[in-house]
C-alpha positions in Angstrom: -59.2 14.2 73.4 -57.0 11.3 72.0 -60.1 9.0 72.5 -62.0 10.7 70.4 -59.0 11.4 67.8 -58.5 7.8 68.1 -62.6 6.8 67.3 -62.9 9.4 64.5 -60.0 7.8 63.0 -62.8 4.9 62.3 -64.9 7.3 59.8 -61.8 7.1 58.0 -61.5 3.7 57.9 -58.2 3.9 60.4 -58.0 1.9 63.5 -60.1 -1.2 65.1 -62.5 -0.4 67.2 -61.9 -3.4 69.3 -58.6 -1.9 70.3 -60.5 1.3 71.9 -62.0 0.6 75.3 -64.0 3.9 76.4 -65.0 4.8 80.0 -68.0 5.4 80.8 -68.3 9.0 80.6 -66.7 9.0 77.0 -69.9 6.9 75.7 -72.5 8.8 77.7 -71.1 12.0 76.2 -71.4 10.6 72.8 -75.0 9.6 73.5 -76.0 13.2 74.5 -74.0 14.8 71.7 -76.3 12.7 69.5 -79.2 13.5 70.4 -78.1 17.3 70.3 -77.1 16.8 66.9 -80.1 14.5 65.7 -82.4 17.2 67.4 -80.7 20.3 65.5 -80.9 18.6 62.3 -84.3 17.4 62.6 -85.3 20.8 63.7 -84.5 21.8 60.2 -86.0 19.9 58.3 -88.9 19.5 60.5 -91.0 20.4 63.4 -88.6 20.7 66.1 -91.1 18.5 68.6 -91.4 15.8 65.9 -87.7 16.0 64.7 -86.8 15.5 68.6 -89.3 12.8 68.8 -88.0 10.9 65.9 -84.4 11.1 67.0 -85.3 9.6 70.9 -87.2 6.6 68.8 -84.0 6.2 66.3 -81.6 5.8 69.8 -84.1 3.6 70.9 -83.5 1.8 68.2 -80.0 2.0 67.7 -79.1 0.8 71.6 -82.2 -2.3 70.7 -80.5 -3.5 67.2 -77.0 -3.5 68.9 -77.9 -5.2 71.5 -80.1 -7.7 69.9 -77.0 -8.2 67.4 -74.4 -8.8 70.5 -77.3 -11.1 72.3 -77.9 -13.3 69.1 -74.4 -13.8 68.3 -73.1 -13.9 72.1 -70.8 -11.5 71.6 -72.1 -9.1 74.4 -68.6 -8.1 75.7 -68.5 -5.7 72.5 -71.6 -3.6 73.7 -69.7 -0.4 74.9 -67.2 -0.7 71.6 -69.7 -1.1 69.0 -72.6 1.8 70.0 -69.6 3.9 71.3 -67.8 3.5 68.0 -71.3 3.8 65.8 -72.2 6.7 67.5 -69.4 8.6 67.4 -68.8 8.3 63.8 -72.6 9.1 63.4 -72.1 12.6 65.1 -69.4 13.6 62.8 -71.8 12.8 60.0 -74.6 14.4 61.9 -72.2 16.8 62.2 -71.5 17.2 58.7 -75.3 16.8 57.7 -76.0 19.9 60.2 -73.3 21.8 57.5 -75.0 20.5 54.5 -78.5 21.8 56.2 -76.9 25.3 56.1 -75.0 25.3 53.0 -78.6 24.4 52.0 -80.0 27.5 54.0 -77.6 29.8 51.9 -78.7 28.5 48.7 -82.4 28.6 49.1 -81.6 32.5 50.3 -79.2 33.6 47.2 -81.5 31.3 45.0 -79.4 29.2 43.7 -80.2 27.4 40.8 -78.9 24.2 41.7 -79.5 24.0 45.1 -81.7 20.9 44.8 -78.9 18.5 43.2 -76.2 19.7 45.4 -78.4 19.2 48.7 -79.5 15.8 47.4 -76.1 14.6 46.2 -74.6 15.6 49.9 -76.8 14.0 51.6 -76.5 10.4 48.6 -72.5 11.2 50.1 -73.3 11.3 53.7 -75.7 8.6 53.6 -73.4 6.5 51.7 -70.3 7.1 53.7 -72.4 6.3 57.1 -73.1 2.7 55.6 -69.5 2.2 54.8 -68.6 3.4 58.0 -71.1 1.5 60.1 -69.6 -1.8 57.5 -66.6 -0.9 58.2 -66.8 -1.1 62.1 -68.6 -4.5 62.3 -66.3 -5.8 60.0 -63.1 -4.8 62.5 -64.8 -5.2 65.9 -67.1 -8.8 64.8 -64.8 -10.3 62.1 -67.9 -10.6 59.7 -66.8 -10.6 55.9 -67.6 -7.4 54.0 -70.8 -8.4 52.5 -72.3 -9.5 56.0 -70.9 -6.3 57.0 -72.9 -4.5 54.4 -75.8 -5.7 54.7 -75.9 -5.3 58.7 -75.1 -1.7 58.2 -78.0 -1.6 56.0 -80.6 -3.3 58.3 -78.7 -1.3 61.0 -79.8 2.3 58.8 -83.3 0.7 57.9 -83.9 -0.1 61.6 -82.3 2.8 63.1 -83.7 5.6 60.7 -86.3 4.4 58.6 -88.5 2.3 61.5 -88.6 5.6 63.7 -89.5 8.2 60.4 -92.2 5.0 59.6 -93.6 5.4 63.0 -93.3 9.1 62.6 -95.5 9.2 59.2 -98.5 7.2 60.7 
């Protein structure tokens, strides 16, 4: 439990996940808790088979653009720190997103008349605080300077969600 105190620390832009080694167990659990999560929220807002679809493709990519990133740079030996610390942070905003998807349930059932800006500037939030997160980790655990750090976290959320809802589209 520590562990995991210790990596959710990261979404708040506490600790260096360089410093947290996790066993193997610890980062297989995170996968499978993310694709739970990414199937529940994708179940919302779509057909569950799709949604479940679209989430296998985006951990597909997730586990390609880290690793291509480690290969290209040889820094390999951060593999298991950098998808366990992505990934983890990601399910407590999957996490989060799930509660915006109901928040957004209860609206649309008491009619609420602002439902649509609240739901959209959750998500703006969420989305938002992802890519500083995601910056925020390859700036600890690679060293890069912020705006390289920024702009991987983009290309990470480009490749990572939009290639897969592309794919999904066609």
């Amino acid at each position: 439990m520590s562990l995991l105190i210790k990596y959710l620390a990261l979404c708040w832009f506490i600790n260096n996940p360089a410093d947290l080694v996790p066993p193997k167990s610890f980062m297989w659990k995170t996968v499978v808790f993310y694709l739970i999560s990414g199937c529940i929220v994708e179940g919302l807002i779509a057909d569950p088979a799709d949604g479940s679809l679209e989430v296998f493709l985006r951990t597909i990519m997730a586990f390609s653009s880290i690793a291509t990133l480690l290969l290209i740079t040889k820094k390999w030996r951060y593999f298991n720190q950098l998808f366990t610390a992505i990934f983890v942070c990601e399910n407590f905003i999957m996490t989060l997103a799930i509660a915006a998807e109901a928040l957004d349930f209860i609206m649309v059932m008491n009619k609420e008349e602002y439902r649509e800006e609240v739901s959209i500037g959750l998500a703006v939030l969420l989305v938002g605080w992802y890519l500083a997160i995601v910056s925020y980790i390859f700036r600890q655990l690679l060293s890069y300077k912020m705006s390289t750090s920024i702009i991987l976290a983009f290309g990470y959320f480009v490749l990572t969600y939009g290639l897969p809802m592309l794919v999904m589209d066609i």
